[in-house]
ZADO-1210 file (C-alpha; in nm, 4 decimals, padded with zeros to 6 digits):
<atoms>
<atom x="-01.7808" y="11.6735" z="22.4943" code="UNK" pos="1"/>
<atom x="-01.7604" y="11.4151" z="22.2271" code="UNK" pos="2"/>
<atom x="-01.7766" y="11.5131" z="21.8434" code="UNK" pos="3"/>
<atom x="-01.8236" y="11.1548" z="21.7519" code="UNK" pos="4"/>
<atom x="-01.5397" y="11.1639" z="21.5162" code="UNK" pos="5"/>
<atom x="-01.4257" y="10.8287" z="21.3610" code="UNK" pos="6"/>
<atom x="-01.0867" y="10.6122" z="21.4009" code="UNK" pos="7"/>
<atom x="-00.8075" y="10.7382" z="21.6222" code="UNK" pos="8"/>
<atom x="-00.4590" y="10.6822" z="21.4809" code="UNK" pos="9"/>
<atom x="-00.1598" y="10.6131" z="21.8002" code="UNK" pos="10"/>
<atom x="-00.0113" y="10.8876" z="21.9092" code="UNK" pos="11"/>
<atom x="00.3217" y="10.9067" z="21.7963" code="UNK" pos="12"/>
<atom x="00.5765" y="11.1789" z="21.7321" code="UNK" pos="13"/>
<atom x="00.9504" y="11.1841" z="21.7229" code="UNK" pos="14"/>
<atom x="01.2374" y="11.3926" z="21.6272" code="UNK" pos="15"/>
<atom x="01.3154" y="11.6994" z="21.8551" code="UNK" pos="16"/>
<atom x="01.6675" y="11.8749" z="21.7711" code="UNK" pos="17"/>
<atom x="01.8721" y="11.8216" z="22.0750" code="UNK" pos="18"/>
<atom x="01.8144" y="12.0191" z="22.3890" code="UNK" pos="19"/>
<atom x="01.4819" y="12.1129" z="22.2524" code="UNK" pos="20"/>
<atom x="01.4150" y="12.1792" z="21.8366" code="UNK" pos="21"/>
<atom x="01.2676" y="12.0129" z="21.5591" code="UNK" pos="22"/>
<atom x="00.9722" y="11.7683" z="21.5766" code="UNK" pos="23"/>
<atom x="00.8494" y="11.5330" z="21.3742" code="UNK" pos="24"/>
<atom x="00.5656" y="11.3193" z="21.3661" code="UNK" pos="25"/>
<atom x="00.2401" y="11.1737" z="21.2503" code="UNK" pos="26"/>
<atom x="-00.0841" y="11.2595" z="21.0574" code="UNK" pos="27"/>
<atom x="-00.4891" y="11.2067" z="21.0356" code="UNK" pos="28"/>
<atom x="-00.8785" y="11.1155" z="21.1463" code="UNK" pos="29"/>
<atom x="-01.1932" y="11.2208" z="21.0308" code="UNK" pos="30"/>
<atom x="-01.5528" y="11.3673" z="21.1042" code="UNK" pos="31"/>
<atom x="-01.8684" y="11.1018" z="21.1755" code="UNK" pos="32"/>
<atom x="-02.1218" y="11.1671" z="21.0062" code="UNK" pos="33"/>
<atom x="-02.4271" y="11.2936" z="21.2116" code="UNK" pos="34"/>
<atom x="-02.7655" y="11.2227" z="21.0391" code="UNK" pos="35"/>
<atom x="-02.9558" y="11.3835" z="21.2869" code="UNK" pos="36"/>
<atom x="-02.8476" y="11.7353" z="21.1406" code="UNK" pos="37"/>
<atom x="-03.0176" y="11.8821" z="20.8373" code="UNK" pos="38"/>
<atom x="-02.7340" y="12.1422" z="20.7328" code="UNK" pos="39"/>
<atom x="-02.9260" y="12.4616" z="20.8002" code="UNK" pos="40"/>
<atom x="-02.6818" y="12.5782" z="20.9732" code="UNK" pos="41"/>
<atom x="-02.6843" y="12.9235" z="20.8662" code="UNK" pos="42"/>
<atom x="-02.3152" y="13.0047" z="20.7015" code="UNK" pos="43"/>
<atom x="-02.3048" y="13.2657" z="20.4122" code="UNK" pos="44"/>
<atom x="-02.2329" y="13.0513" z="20.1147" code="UNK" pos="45"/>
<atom x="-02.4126" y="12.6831" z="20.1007" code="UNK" pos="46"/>
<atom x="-02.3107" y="12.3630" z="19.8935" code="UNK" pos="47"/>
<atom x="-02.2870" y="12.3328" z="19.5555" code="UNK" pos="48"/>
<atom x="-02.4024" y="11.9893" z="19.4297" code="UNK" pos="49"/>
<atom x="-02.2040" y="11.7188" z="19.2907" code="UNK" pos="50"/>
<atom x="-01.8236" y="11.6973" z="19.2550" code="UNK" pos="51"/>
<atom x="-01.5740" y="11.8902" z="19.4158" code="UNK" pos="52"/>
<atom x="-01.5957" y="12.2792" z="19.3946" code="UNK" pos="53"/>
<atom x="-01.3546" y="12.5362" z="19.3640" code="UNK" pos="54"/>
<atom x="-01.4955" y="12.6803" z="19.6788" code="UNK" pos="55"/>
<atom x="-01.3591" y="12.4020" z="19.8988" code="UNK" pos="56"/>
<atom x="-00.9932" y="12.3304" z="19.7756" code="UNK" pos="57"/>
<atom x="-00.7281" y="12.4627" z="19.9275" code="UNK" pos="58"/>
<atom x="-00.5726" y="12.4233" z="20.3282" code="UNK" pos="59"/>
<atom x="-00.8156" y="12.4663" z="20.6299" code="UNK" pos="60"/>
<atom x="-00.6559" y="12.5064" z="20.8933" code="UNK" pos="61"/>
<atom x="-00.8229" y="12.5085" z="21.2766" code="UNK" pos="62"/>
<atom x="-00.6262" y="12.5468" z="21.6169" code="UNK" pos="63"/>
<atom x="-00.8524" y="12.4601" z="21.9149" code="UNK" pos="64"/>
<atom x="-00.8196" y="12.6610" z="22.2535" code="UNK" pos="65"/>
<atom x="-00.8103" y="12.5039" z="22.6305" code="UNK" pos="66"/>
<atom x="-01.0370" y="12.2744" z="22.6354" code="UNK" pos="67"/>
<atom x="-00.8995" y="12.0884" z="22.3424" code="UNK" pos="68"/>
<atom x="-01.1231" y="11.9389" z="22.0935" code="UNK" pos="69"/>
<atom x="-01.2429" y="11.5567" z="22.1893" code="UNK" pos="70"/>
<atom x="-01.3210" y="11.2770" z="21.9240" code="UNK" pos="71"/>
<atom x="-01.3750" y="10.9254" z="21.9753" code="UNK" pos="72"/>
<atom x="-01.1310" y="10.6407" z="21.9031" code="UNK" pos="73"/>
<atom x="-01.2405" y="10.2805" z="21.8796" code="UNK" pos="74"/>
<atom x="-01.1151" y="10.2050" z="22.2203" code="UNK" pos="75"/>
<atom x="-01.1058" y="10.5663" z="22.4195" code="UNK" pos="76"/>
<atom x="-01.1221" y="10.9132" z="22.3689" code="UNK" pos="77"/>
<atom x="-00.8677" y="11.0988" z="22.2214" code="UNK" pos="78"/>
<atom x="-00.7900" y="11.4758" z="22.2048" code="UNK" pos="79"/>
<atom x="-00.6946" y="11.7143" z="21.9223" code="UNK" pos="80"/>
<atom x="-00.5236" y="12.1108" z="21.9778" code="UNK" pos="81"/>
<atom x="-00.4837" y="12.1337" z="21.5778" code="UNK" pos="82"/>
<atom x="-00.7008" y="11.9738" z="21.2889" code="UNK" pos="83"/>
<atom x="-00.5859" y="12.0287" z="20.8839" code="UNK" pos="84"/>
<atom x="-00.8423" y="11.9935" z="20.6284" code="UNK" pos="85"/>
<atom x="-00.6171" y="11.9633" z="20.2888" code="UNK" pos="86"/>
<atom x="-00.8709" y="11.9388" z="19.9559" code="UNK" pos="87"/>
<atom x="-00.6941" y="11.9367" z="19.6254" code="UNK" pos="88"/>
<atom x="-00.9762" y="11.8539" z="19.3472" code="UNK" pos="89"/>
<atom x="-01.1212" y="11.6209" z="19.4513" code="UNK" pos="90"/>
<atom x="-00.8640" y="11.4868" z="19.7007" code="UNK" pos="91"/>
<atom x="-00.9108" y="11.5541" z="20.0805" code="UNK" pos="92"/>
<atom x="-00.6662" y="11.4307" z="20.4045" code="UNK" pos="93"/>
<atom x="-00.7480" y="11.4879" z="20.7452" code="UNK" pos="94"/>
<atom x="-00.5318" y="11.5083" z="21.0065" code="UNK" pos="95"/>
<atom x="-00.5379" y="11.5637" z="21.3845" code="UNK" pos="96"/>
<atom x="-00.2437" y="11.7061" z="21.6023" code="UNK" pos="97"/>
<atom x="-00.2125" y="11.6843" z="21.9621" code="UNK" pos="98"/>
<atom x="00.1448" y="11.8401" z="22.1381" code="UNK" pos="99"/>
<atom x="00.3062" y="11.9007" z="21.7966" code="UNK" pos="100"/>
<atom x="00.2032" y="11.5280" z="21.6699" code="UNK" pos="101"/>
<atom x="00.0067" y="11.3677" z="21.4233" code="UNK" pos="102"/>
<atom x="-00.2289" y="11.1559" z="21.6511" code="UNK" pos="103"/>
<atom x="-00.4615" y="10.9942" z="21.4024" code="UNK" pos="104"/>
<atom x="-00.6595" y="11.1046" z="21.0162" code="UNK" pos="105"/>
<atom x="-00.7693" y="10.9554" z="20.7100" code="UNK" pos="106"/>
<atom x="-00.7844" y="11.0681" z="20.3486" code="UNK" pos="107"/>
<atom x="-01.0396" y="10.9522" z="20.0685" code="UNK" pos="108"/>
<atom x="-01.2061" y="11.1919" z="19.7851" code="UNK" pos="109"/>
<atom x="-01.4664" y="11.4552" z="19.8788" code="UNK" pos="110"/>
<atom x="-01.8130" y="11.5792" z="19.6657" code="UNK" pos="111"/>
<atom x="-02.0595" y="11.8258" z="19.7448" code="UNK" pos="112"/>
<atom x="-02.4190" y="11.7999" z="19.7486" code="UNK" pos="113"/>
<atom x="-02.6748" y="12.0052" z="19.8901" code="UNK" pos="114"/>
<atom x="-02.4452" y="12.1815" z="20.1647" code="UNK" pos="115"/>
<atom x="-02.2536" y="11.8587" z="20.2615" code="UNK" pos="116"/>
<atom x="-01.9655" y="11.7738" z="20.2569" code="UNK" pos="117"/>
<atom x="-01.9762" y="11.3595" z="20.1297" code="UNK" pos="118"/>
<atom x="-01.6181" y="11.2167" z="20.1939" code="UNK" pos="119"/>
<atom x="-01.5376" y="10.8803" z="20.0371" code="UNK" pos="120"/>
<atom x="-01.2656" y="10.7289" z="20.2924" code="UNK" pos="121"/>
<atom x="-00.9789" y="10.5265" z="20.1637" code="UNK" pos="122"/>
<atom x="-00.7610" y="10.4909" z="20.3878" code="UNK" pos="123"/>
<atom x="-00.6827" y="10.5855" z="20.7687" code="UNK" pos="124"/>
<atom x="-00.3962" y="10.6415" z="20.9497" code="UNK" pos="125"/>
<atom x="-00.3031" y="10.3221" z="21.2080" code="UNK" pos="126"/>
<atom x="-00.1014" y="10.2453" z="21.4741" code="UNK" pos="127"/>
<atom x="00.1806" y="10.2039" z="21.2472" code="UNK" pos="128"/>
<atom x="00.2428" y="10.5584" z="21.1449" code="UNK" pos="129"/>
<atom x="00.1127" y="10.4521" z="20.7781" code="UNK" pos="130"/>
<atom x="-00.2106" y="10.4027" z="20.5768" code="UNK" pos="131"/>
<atom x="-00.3963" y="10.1696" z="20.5629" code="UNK" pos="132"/>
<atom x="-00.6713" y="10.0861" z="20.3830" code="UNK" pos="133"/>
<atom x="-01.0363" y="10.1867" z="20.5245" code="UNK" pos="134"/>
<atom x="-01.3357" y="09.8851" z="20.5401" code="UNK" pos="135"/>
<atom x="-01.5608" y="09.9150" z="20.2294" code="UNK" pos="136"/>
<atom x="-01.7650" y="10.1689" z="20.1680" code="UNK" pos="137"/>
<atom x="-01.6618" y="10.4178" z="20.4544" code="UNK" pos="138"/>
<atom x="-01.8581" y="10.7047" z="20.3862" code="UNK" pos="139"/>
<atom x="-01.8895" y="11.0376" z="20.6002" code="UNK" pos="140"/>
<atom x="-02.1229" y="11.3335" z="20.5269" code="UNK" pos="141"/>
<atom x="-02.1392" y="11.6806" z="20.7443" code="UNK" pos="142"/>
<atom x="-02.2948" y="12.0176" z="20.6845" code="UNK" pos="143"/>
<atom x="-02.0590" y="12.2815" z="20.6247" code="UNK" pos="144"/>
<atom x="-02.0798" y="12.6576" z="20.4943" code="UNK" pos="145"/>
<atom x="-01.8225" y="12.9319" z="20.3225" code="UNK" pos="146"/>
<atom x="-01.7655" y="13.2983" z="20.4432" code="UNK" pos="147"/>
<atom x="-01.4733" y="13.4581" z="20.2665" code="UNK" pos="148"/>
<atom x="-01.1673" y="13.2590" z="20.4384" code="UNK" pos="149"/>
<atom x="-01.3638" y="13.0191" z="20.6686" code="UNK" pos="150"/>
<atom x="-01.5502" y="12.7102" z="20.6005" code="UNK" pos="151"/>
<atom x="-01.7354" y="12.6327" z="20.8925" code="UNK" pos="152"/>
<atom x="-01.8082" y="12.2897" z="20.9533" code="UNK" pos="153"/>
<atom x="-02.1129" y="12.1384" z="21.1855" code="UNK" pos="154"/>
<atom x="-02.0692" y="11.8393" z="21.3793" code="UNK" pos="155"/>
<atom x="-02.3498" y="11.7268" z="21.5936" code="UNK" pos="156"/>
<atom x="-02.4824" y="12.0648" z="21.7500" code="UNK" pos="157"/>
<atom x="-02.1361" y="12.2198" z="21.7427" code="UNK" pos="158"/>
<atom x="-01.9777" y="12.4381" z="21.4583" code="UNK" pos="159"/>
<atom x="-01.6359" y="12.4073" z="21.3691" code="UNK" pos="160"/>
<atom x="-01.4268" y="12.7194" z="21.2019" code="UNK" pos="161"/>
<atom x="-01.1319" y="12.6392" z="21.0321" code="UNK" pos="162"/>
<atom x="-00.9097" y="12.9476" z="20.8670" code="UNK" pos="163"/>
<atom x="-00.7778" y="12.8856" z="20.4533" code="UNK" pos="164"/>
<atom x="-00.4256" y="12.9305" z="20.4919" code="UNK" pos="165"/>
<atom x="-00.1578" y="12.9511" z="20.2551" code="UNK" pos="166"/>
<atom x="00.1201" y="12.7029" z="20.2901" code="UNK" pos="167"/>
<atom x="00.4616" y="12.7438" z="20.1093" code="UNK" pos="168"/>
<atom x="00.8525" y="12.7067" z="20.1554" code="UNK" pos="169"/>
<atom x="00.9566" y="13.0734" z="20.2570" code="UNK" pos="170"/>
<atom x="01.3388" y="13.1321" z="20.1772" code="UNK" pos="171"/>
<atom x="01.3861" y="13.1781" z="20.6028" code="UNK" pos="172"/>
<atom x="01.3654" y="12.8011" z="20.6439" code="UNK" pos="173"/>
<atom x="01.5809" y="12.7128" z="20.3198" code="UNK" pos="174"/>
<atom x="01.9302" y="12.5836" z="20.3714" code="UNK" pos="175"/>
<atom x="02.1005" y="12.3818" z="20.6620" code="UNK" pos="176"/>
<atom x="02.0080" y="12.4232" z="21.0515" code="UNK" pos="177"/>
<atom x="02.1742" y="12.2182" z="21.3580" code="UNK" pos="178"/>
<atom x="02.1430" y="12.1938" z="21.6967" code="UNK" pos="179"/>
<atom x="02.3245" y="11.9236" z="21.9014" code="UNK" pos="180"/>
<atom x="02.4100" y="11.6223" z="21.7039" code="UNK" pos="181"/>
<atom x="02.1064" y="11.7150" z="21.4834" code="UNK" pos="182"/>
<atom x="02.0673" y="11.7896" z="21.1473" code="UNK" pos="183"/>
<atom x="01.7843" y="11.9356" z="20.9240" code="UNK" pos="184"/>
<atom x="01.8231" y="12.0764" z="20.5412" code="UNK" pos="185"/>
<atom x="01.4918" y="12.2221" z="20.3896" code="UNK" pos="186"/>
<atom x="01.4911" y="12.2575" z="20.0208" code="UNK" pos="187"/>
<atom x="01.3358" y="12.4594" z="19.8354" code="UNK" pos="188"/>
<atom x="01.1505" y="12.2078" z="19.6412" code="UNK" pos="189"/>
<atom x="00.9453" y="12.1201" z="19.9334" code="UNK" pos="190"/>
<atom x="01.1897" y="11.8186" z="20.0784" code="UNK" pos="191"/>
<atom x="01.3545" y="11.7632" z="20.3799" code="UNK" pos="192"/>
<atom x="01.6482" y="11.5388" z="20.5136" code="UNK" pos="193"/>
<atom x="01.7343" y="11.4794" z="20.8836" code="UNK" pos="194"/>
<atom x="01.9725" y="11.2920" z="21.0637" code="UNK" pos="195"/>
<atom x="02.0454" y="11.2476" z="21.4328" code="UNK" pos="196"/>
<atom x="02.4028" y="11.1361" z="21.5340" code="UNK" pos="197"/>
<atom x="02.3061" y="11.0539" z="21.9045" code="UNK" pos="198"/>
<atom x="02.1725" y="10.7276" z="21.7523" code="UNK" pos="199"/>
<atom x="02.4076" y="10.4270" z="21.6326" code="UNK" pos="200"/>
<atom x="02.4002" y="10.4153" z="21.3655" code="UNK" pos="201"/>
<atom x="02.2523" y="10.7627" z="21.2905" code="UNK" pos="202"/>
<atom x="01.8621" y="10.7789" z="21.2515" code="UNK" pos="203"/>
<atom x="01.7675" y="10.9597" z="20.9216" code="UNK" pos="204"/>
<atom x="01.4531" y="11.0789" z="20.7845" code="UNK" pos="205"/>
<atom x="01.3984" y="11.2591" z="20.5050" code="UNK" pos="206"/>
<atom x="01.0129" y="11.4092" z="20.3570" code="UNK" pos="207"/>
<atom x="00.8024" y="11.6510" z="20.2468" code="UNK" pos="208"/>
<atom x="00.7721" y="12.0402" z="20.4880" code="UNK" pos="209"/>
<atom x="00.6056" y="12.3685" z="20.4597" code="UNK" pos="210"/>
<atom x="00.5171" y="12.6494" z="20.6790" code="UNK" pos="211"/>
<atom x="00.2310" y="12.8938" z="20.7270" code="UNK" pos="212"/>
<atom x="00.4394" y="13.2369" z="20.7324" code="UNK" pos="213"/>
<atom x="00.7442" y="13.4230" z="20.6410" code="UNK" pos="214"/>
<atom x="00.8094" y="13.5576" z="20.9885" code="UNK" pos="215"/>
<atom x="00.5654" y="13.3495" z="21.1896" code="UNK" pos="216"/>
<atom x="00.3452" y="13.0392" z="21.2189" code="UNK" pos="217"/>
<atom x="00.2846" y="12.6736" z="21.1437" code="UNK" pos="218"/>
<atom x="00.5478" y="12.4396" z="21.0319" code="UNK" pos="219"/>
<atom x="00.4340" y="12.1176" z="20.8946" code="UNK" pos="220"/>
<atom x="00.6207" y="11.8315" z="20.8077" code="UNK" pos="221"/>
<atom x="00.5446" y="11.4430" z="20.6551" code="UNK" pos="222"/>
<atom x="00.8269" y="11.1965" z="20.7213" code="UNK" pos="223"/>
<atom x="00.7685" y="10.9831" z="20.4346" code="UNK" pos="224"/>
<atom x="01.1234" y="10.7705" z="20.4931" code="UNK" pos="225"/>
<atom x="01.2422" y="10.6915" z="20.8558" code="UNK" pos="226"/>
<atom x="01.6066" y="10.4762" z="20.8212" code="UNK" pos="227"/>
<atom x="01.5528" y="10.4046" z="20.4701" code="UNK" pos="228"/>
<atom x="01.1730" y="10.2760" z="20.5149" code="UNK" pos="229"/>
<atom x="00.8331" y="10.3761" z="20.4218" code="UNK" pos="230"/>
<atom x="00.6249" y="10.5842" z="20.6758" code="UNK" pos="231"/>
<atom x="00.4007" y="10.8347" z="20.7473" code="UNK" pos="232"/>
<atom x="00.4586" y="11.0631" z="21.0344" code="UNK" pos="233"/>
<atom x="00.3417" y="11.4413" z="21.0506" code="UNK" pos="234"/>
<atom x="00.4134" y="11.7403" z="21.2907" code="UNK" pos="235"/>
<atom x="00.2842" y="12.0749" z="21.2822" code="UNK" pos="236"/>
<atom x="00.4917" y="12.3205" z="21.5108" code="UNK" pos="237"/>
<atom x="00.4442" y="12.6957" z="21.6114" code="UNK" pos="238"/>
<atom x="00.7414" y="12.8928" z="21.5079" code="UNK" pos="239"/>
<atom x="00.9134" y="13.1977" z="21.5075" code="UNK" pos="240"/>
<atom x="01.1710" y="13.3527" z="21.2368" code="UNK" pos="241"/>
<atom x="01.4345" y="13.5418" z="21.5266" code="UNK" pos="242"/>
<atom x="01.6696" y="13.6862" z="21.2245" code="UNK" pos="243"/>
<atom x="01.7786" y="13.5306" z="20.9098" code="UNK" pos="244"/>
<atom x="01.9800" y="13.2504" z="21.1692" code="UNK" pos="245"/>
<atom x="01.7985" y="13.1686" z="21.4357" code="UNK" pos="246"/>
<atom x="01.4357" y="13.0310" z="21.4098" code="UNK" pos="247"/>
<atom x="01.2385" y="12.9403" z="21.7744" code="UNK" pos="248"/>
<atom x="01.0161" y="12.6674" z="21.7219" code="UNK" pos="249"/>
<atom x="00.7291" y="12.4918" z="21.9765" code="UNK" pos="250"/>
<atom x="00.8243" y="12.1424" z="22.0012" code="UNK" pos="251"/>
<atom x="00.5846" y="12.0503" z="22.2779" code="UNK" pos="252"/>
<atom x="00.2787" y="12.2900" z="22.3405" code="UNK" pos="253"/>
<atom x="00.1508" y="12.0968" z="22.6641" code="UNK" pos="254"/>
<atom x="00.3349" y="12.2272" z="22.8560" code="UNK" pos="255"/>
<atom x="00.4940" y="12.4573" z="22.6057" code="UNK" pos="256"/>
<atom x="00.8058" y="12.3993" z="22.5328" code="UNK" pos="257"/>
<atom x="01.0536" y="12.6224" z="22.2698" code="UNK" pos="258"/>
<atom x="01.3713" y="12.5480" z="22.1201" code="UNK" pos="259"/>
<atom x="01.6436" y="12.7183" z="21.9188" code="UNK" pos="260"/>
<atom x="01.7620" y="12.6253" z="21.5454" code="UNK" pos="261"/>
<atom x="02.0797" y="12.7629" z="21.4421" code="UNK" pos="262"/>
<atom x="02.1844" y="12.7997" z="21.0449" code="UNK" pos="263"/>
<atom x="02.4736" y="12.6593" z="20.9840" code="UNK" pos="264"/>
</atoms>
């Protein structure tokens, strides 16, 4: 089923550590708007109107089961397992994840009026792995509603859940992990630097990363440098904390792949 969602970014994803680890990849699409539905869709908190309220920001997160969620590119179809809805004020990105990657998004600023969500898009993710700017006044508008942790959003006839979940840097990613000829420090700060000796010379990357859990969860990472130039790739990877050395993470989910990361 299509949700009539708007502007697919390439799928593209890189960055495994060796025999099966790390990922790292791209970010972002967004929601069409759907005139034909009049919001009353019957959630437990409704819209405020006018700017951004306090009752949207924060990180929604949504992870679709088999069948995967379908939204429309400009040429084909494309498929999502994972969708992030990040509002800070009134900031918003988008982003769509299919096998671990970032396969398309877009990002703009977001007000509320009479149970819709308006989104003012700036820019969308391309083929690139970077932003770029959207066409003039891009504008998308769905209903949505608030229950306690879950804003529910409506697209077409279908509703769409997504879970507020608290992002951070716990100290059981912190410090240096290897696997292979592959290397990955999180900081504390929220950066990252990686660098992969199988290539000549060495491929580096370096970012921004946090994860869902202290023992469990989502990892999710924005390569913001790749060899010393500007991009914009995102992952977001199931993980496991095994002890305080040893961390299993999901680098592929289709078919589901795991790999180990050793602290060095």
């Amino acid at each position: 089923m299509k949700r009539g969602f708007l502007k697919k970014g390439s799928v593209l994803w890189l960055i495994v550590l060796i025999g099966a680890l790390l990922l790292f990849g791209c970010d972002s699409t967004l929601l069409g708007k759907d005139d034909s539905n009049d919001g009353t869709n019957g959630g437990t908190t409704g819209g405020t109107t006018g700017g951004a309220a306090d009752s949207v920001a924060g990180i929604w997160l949504k992870v679709f089961s088999s069948p995967y969620f379908d939204y429309d590119g400009p040429a084909s179809s494309a498929v999502a397992e994972a969708m992030i809805m990040d509002i800070q004020g009134t900031a918003y990105t988008l982003i769509f994840y299919y096998n671990v990657e970032q396969v398309g998004g877009n990002r703009g600023t977001l007000t509320l009026s009479d149970g819709k969500l308006q989104l003012a898009v700036a820019d969308e993710w391309n083929s690139s792995n970077y932003w770029v700017q959207a066409a003039p006044n891009t504008k998308l508008e769905f209903p949505y509603t608030i229950s306690g942790d879950t804003l529910t959003l409506t697209v077409g006839s279908e509703q769409i859940p997504l879970t507020k979940t608290t992002f951070t840097q716990p100290n059981a990613f912190v410090g240096t992990w290897k696997a292979g000829p592959q290397t990955m420090v999180f900081y504390a700060d929220g950066t990252f630097t990686f660098s992969d000796a199988a290539y000549i010379p060495p491929r580096t990357e370096s970012g921004n990363w946090d994860a869902s859990g202290t023992t469990s969860g989502y990892l999710r990472k924005v390569s913001t440098k790749i060899n010393g130039n500007n991009a914009y790739e995102g992952a977001l990877a199931p993980y496991t904390v095994i002890d305080s050395n040893n961390i299993e993470i999901t680098f592929k989910t289709i078919p589901e792949t795991k790999g180990i990361a050793t602290r060095q």
